[in-house]
C-alpha positions as CSV (number, residue, x, y, z in Angstrom):
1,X,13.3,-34.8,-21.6
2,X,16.9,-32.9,-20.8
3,X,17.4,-30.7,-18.0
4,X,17.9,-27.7,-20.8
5,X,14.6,-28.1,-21.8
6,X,13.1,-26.9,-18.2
7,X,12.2,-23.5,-18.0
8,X,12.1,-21.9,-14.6
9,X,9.8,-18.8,-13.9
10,X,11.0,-16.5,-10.1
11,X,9.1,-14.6,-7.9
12,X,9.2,-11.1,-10.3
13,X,10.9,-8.4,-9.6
14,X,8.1,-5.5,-9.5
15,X,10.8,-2.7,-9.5
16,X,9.0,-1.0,-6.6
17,X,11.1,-2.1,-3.8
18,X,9.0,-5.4,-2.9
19,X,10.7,-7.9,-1.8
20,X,8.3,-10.8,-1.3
21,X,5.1,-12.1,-2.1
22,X,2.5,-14.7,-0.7
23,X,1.3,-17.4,-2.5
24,X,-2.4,-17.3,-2.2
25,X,-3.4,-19.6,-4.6
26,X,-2.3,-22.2,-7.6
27,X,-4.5,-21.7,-10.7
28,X,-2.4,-25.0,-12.1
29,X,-0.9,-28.5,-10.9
30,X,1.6,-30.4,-12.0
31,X,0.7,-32.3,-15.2
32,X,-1.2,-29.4,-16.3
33,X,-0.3,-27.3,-20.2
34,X,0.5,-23.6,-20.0
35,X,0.5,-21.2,-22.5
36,X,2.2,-17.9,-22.9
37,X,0.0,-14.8,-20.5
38,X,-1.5,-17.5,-18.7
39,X,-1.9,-16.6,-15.0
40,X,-0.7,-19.3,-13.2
41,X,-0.7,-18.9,-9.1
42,X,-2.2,-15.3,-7.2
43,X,-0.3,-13.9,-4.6
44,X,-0.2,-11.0,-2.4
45,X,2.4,-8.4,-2.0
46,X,2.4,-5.8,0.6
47,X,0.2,-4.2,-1.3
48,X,-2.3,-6.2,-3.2
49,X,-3.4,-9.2,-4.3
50,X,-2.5,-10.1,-8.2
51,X,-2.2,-12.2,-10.7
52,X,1.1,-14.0,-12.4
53,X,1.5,-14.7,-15.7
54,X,3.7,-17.5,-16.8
55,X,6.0,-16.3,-19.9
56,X,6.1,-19.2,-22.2
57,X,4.6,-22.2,-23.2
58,X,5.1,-25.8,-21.5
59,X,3.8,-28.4,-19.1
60,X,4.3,-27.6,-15.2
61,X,7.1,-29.9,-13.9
62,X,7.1,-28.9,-10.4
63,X,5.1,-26.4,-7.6
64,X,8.0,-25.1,-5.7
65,X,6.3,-23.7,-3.0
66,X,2.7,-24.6,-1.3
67,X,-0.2,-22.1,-1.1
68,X,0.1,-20.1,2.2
69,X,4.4,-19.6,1.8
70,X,5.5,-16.5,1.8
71,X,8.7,-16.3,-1.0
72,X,11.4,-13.9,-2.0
73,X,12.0,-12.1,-5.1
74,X,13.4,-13.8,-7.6
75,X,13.4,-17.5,-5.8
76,X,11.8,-20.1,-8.1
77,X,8.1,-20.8,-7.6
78,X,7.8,-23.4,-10.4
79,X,9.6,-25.4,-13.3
80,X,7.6,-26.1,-16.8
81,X,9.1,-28.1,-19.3
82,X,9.3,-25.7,-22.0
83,X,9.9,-29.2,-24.7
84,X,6.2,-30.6,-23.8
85,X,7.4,-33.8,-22.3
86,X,5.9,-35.8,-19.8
87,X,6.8,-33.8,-16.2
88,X,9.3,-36.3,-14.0
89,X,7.7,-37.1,-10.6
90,X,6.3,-34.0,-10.0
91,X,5.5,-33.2,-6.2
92,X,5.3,-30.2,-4.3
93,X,8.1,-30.5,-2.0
94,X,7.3,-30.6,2.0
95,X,10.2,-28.4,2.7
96,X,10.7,-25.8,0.0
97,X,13.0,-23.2,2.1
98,X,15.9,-25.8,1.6
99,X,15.4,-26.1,-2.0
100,X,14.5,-22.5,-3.2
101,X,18.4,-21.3,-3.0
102,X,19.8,-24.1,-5.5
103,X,19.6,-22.4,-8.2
104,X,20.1,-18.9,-6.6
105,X,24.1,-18.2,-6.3
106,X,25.2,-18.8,-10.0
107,X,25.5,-15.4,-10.8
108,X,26.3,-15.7,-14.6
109,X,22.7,-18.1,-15.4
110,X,21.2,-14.8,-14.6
111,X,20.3,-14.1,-18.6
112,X,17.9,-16.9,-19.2
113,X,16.4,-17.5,-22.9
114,X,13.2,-17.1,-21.4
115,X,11.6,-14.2,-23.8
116,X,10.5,-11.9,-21.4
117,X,10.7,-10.6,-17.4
118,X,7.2,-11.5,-15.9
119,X,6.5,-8.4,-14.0
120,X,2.9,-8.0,-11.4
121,X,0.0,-6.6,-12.8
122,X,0.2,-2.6,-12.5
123,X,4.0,-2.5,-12.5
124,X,6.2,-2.0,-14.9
125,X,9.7,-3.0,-15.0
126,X,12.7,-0.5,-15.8
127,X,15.3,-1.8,-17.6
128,X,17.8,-2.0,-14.9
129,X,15.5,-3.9,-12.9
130,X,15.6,-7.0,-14.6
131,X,18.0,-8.8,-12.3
132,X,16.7,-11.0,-9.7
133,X,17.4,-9.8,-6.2
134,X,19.8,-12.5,-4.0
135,X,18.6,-14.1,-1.9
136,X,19.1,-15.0,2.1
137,X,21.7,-17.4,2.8
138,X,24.1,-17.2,-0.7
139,X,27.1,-14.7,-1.3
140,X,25.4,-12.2,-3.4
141,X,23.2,-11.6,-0.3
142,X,26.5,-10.9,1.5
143,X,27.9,-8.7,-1.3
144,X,25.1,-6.1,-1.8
145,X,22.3,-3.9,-0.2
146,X,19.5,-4.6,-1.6
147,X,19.2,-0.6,-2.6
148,X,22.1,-1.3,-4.7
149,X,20.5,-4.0,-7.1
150,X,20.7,-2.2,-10.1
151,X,24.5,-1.9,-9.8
152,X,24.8,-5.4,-10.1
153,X,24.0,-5.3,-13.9
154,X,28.0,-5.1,-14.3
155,X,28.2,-8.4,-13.3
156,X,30.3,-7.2,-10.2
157,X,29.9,-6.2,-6.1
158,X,28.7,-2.5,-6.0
159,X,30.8,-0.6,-4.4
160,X,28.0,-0.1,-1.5
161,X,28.5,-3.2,-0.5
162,X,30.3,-2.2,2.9
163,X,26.7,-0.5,3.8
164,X,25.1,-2.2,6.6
165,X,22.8,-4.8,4.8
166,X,18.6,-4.6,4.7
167,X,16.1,-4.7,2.2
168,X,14.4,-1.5,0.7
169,X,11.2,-1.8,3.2
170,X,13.4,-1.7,6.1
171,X,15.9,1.1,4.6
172,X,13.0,3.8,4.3
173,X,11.9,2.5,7.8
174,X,14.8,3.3,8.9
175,X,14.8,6.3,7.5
176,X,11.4,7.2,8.5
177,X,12.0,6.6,12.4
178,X,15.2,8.5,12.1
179,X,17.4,5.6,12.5
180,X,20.6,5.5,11.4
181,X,21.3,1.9,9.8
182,X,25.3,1.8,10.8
183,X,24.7,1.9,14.3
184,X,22.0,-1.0,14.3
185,X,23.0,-4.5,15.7
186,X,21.5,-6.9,12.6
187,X,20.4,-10.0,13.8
188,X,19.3,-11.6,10.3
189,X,20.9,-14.3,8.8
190,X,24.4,-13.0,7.1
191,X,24.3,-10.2,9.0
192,X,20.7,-8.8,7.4
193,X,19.0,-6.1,9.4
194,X,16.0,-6.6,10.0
195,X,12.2,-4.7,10.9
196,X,12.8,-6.0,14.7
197,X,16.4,-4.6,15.0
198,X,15.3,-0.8,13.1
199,X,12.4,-0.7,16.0
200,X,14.6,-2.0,18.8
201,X,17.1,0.7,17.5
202,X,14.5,3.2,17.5
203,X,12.8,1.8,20.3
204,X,14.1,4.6,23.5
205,X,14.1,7.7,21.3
206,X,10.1,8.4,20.3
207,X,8.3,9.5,22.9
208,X,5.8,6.8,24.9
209,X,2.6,8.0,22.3
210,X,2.8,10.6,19.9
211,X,0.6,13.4,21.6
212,X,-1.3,15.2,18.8
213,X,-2.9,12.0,17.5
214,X,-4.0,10.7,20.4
215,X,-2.5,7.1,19.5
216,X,-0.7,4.6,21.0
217,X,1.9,3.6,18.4
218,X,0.3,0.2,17.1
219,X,2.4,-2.7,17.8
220,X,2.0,-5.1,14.9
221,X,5.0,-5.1,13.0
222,X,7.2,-6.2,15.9
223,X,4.5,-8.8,17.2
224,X,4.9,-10.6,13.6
225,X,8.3,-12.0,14.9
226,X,7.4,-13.3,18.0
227,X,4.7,-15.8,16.4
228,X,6.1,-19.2,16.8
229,X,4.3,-21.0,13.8
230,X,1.1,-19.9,12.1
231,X,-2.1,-20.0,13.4
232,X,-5.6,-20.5,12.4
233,X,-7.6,-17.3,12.5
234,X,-10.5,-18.6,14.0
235,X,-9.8,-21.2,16.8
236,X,-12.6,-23.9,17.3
237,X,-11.2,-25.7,20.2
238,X,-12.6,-23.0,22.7
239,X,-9.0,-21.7,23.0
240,X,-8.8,-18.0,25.0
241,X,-6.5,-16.8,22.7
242,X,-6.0,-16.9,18.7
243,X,-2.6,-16.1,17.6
244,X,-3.0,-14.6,13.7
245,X,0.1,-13.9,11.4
246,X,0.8,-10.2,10.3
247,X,1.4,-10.3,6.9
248,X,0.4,-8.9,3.8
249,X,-1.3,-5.3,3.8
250,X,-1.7,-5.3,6.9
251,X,1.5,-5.4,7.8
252,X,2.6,-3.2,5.6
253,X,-0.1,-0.8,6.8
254,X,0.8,-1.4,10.5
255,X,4.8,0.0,9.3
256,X,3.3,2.4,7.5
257,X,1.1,4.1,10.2
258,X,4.6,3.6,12.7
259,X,6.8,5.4,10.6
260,X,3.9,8.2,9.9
261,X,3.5,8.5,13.6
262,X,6.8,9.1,14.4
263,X,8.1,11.1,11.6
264,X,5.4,13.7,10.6
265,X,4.2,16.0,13.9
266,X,0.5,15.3,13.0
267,X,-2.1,18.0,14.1
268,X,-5.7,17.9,14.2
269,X,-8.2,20.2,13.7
270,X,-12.2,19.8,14.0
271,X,-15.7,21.5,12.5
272,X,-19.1,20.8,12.9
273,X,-21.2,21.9,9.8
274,X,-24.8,22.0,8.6
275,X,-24.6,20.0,5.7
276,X,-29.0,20.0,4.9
277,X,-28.0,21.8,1.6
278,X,-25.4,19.1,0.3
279,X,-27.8,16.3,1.4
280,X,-30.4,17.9,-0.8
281,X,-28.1,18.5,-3.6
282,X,-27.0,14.8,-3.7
283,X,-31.1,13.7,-3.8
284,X,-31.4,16.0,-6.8
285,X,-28.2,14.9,-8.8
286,X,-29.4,11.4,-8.1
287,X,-32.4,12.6,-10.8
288,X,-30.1,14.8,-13.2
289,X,-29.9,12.6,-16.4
290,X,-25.8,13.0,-16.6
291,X,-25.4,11.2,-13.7
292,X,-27.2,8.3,-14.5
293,X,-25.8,5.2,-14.1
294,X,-23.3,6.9,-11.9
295,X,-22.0,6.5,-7.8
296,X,-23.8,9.8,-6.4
297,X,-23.8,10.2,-2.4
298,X,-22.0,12.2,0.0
299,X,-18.7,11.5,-0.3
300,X,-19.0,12.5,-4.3
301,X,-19.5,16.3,-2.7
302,X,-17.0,16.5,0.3
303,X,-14.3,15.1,-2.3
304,X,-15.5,17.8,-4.7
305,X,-15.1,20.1,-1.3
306,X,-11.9,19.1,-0.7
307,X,-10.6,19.5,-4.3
308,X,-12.2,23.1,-4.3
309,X,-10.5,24.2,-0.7
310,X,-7.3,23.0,-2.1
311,X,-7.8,24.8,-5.5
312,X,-7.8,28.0,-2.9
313,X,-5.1,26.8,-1.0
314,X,-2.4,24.9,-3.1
315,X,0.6,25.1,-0.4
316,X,-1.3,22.1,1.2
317,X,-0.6,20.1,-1.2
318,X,2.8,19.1,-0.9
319,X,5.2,16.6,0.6
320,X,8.2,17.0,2.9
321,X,11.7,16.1,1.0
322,X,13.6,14.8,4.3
323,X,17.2,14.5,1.7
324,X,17.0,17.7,-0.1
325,X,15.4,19.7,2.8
326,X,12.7,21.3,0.5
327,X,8.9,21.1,0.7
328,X,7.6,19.7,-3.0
329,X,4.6,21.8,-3.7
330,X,2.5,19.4,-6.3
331,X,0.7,20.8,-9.2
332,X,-1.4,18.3,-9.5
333,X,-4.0,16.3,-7.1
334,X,-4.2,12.2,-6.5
335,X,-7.1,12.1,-4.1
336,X,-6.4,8.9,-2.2
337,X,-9.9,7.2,-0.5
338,X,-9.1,5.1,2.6
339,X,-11.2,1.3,2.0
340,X,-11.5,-1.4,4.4
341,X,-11.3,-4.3,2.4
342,X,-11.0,-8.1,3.5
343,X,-7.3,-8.2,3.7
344,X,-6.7,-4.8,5.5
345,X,-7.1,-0.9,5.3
346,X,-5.4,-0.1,1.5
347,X,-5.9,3.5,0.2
348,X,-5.9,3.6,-3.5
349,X,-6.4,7.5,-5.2
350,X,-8.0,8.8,-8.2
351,X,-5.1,10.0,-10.5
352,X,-5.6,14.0,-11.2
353,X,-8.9,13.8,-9.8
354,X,-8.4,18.0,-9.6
355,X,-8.6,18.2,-12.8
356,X,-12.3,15.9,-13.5
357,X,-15.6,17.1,-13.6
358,X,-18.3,15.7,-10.9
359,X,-19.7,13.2,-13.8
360,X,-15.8,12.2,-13.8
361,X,-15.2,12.4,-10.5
362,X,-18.3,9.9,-9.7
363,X,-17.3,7.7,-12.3
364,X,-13.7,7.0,-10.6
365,X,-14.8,6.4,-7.0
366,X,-17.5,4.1,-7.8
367,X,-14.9,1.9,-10.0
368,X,-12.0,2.6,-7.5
369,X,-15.0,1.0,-4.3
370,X,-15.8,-1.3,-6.9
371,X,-12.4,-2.6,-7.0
372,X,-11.4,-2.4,-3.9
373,X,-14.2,-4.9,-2.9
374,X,-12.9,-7.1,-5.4
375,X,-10.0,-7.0,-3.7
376,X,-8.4,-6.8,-7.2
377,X,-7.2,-2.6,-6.6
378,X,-3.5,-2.7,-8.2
379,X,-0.5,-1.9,-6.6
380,X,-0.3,1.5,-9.3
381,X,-3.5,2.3,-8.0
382,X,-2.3,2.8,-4.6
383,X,1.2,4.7,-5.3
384,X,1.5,8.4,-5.5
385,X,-1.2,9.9,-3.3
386,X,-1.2,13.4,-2.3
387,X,-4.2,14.1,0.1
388,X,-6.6,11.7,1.7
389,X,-10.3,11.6,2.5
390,X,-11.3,8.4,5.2
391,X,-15.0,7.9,6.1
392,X,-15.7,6.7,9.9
393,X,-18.9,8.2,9.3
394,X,-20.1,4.8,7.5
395,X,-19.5,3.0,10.9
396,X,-21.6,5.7,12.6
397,X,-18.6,6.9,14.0
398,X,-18.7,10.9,14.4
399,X,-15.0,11.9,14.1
400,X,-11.5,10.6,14.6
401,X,-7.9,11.7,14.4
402,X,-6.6,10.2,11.7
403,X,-2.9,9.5,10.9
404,X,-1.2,10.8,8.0
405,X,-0.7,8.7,4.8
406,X,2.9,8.4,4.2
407,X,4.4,11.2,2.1
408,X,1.4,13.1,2.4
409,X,0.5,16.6,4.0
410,X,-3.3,16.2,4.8
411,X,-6.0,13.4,5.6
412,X,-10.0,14.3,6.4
413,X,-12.2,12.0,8.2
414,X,-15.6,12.6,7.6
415,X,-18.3,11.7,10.4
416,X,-21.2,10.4,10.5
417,X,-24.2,12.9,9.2
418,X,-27.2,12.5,11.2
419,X,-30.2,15.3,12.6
420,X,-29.2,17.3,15.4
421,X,-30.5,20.7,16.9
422,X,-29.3,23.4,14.8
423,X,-30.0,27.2,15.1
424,X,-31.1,28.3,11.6
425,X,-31.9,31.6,10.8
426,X,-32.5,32.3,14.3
427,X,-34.5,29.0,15.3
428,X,-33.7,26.3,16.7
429,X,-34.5,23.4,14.0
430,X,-33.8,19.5,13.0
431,X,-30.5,19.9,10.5
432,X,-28.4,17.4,9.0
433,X,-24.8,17.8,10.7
434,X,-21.7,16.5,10.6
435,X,-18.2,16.8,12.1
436,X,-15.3,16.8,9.6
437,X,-11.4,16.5,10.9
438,X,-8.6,17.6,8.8
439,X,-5.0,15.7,10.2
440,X,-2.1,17.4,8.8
441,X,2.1,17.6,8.8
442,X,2.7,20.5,10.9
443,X,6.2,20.7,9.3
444,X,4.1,21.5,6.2
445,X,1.3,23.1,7.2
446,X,1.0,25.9,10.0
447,X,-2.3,26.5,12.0
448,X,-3.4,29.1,9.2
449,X,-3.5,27.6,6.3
450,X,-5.2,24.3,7.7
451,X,-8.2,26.0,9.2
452,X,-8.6,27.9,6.0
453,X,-8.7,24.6,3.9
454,X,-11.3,22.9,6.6
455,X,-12.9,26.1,6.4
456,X,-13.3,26.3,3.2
457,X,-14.3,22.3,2.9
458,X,-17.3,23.2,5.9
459,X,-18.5,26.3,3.5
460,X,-18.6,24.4,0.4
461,X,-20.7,21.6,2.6
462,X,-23.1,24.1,4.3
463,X,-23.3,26.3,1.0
464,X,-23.0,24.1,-2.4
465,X,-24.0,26.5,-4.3
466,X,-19.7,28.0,-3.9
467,X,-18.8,25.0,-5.8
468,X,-19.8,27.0,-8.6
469,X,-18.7,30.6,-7.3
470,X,-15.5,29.3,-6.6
471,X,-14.6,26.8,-9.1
C-alpha cells in the first residue's frame, strides 16, 4: 500500500458558518470496508445531530479522533485506503489534538481527487465554500478571518486579513451585543478572539438584567470555559456538585438567548381567554374523516390563530436589518415551534406554513414533533424562522415571558388550559381558559399593533368559528 493511495475525509464544511462538530458516535472501526454514501461516524453541530457520509470507497486506515472530541472544520477525522489494502497498524490515537494539524498548513493539497465535498445532511454547499477552513495553531489561521474564507479560493491572504481574528459564531455575537471586535483584547491562541473575550468586552455595558423579560441573562456560555476537564453528568460518588460540559445546542441556545436579550428590547403582553369553543372544535375534527390519521390538538388551532392574526396584521412579521437600518417586512410565514428534546431546547419551523390548509398544517407539526423526538430535526429545518409559538402549558405551567428567537419579531407562549370560573352570558360557569403571552421586538413592533395580533389570536380562540370569517 503507498501513501497516495490513502484518502483522507475532514470535518465538512456545512457553508453555514459552523465551525465544529462533536463526534457522537463511530458507525465503523478500523479494518472495516466502506462504500461510497455510507455514513460513517454521527456528530453534533450546534445545531443538530447528523449523519456523515464517507465519499468514496476503501477500507478505514485510521479513527482520528475518539467519540466524545469535539473537532474543527476541515481537520481530518479519518484515513481509508482508497486501493483496498490491508490498513497499517490502525489505532485511534490517545492524543489526537497534536496530530489533527499535520496535514492542515499545505495550502496547495487543498484540491484533492477525492470526487466530491461531503457536506451535513440538510446543507448544501455553495461553490465557494468548498475550501476547508484553517485551522488553530498554522499560518492560514493567522492570515484570515474566518468571514473571509471564500476569498481564499485565489490561493492568496484576503485582504481582510488585518481584521481582528474570530470565527463566524463569535463575529455575529459580537455584533449582536454591540461589541466592536477591534477594541477586544483576544486571548485565543494566535491572537483568536474568543466567546469569553466578546462577553468580557461586553460585560459593563448591558444593564444587570434586561427589565422587560424579567430574566437574568443566563450564564452558560461563559461557564463552558471555566470547566477544567469533562465531567460525568450524573455523579455516583455522592459528590455535592456535578460539573456538566456546555456544548452542542445547548450552547448554542444559551448564546443565542444572550445575544436576543441584549439586542432586541423585548416586551410582553398577556390575555386570558375562554377557549371552551376551540376545545370542542378540536374533539370534533378529531372525528372529521380528513383528518384521520392526522396530529389534531390544541396547538393545531392556536397556530392556525396565529397565522390568521398575522394574515390581519402583516407588519409583525418582519425582522430588524441592524447593517442597512431597514425593517424586512416578510411576505411569507415560517412558523417556528419551540421542542424540548434530549439534547436542549431547538426550534425547528414549518416552511410557509401561511400558506397550508389545517389538513397541511397538521400534517407538518406532527412530522416536525415526530422528528424532533428522534432527535434527527435537520439543521435546514431550524434556519429561517419568522415567528414562534412555545408551549409551557404542557408542563402545567400557566404563562411565561418568553425571549425572542433570534432574527425574529414575535414569540407566544401558550399556558396551560384548565377549568376555571368564567362569567358566561351573565353566569358565572366552569370554562376552559387559558393565558396566552405574545413577546415581541419593540424596535419592530409598537404597543398597537401587538395587542391587536394577541387580540386577534384570543378572538380566533374564544370564537373559531372567525377562522372562517376571516380567512
Amino acid at each position: 500500500m503507498t501513501e497516495a493511495s490513502v484518502r483522507e475525509f475532514k470535518m465538512p464544511d456545512v457553508g453555514e458558518g459552523l465551525t465544529e462538530a462533536e463526534i457522537l458516535k463511530w458507525y465503523v472501526q478500523p479494518g472495516d470496508a466502506v462504500t461510497d454514501g455510507q455514513a460513517v461516524c454521527e456528530v453534533e453541530t450546534a445545531k443538530a445531530a447528523v449523519e456523515l457520509p464517507i465519499p468514496y470507497d476503501g477500507v478505514v486506515r485510521e479513527l482520528r479522533f475518539p467519540e466524545g472530541t469535539t473537532v474543527d472544520v476541515g481537520q481530518v477525522i479519518i484515513t481509508v485506503d482508497a486501493a483496498g489494502g490491508a490498513p497499517a497498524a490502525p489505532e485511534v490515537p490517545a492524543a489526537p489534538a497534536q496530530e489533527a494539524p499535520a496535514p492542515a498548513p499545505e495550502a496547495p493539497e487543498q484540491p484533492e481527487p477525492q470526487g466530491r465535498q461531503p457536506v451535513l445532511v440538510g446543507y448544501g454547499v455553495s461553490q465557494s465554500s468548498t475550501k476547508r477552513r484553517p485551522r488553530k495553531g498554522t499560518e492560514a489561521a493567522a492570515r484570515q478571518a474566518a468571514a473571509a474564507v471564500q476569498n481564499e479560493l485565489n490561493g492568496h491572504a484576503s485582504p481582510a486579513a488585518a481584521r481582528p481574528l474570530a470565527k463566524p459564531p463569535v463575529r455575529k455575537l459580537a455584533k449582536d451585543l454591540g461589541v466592536d471586535l477591534a477594541t477586544v483584547v483576544p486571548s485565543g491562541p494566535d491572537g483568536i478572539i474568543t466567546r469569553e473575550d466578546v462577553h468580557a468586552a461586553a460585560a459593563p455595558a448591558p444593564a444587570p438584567e434586561p427589565a422587560v423579560t424579567g430574566r437574568p441573562a443566563p450564564a452558560a456560555v461563559p461557564a463552558a470555559s471555566v470547566v477544567p476537564a469533562p465531567a460525568p453528568a450524573v455523579s455516583h460518588d455522592g459528590a455535592r456538585e456535578t460539573r456538566v460540559p456546555v456544548k452542542g445546542v445547548r450552547k448554542a441556545t444559551a448564546a443565542a438567548m444572550v445575544g436576543s436579550a441584549f439586542t432586541a428590547p423585548h416586551v410582553t403582553e398577556f390575555v386570558t381567554v375562554d377557549v371552551t369553543r376551540t376545545m370542542k372544535l378540536v374533539e370534533e375534527l378529531k372525528q372529521d374523516k380528513d383528518m384521520q390519521g392526522l396530529r389534531v390538538n390544541p396547538l393545531l388551532l392556536i397556530s392556525k390563530a396565529l397565522l390568521v392574526a398575522i394574515r390581519r396584521n402583516p407588519e409583525i412579521n418582519a425582522s430588524w436589518d441592524e447593517a442597512n437600518q431597514e425593517i424586512v417586512v416578510k411576505h411569507y410565514v415560517n412558523l417556528g415551534i419551540a421542542a424540548a428534546t434530549p439534547r436542549g431546547l431547538i426550534v425547528p419551523n414549518i416552511k410557509d406554513a401561511h400558506a397550508k390548509t389545517l389538513p397541511q398544517l397538521a400534517e407538518a407539526l406532527g412530522e416536525l414533533v415526530a422528528t424532533a423526538r428522534e432527535g434527527r430535526t435537520s439543521p435546514a429545518a431550524m434556519q429561517g424562522g419568522t415567528v414562534t409559538i412555545t408551549n409551557v402549558g404542557v408542563f402545567g405551567v400557566d404563562t411565561g415571558t418568553p425571549i425572542l428567537n433570534p432574527g425574529e419579531s414575535a414569540i407566544l407562549a401558550v399556558g396551560a388550559i384548565k377549568p376555571q370560573p368564567w362569567v358566561h352570558k351573565g353566569k358565572v360557569k366552569p370554562r376552559q381558559v387559558t393565558t396566552l403571552a405574545l413577546s415581541f421586538d419593540h424596535r419592530l413592533v409598537d404597543g398597537e399593533l401587538g395587542s391587536k395580533v394577541l387580540a386577534d389570536v384570543a378572538a380566533v380562540l374564544e370564537q373559531p368559528k372567525r377562522l372562517i370569517t376571516w380567512a
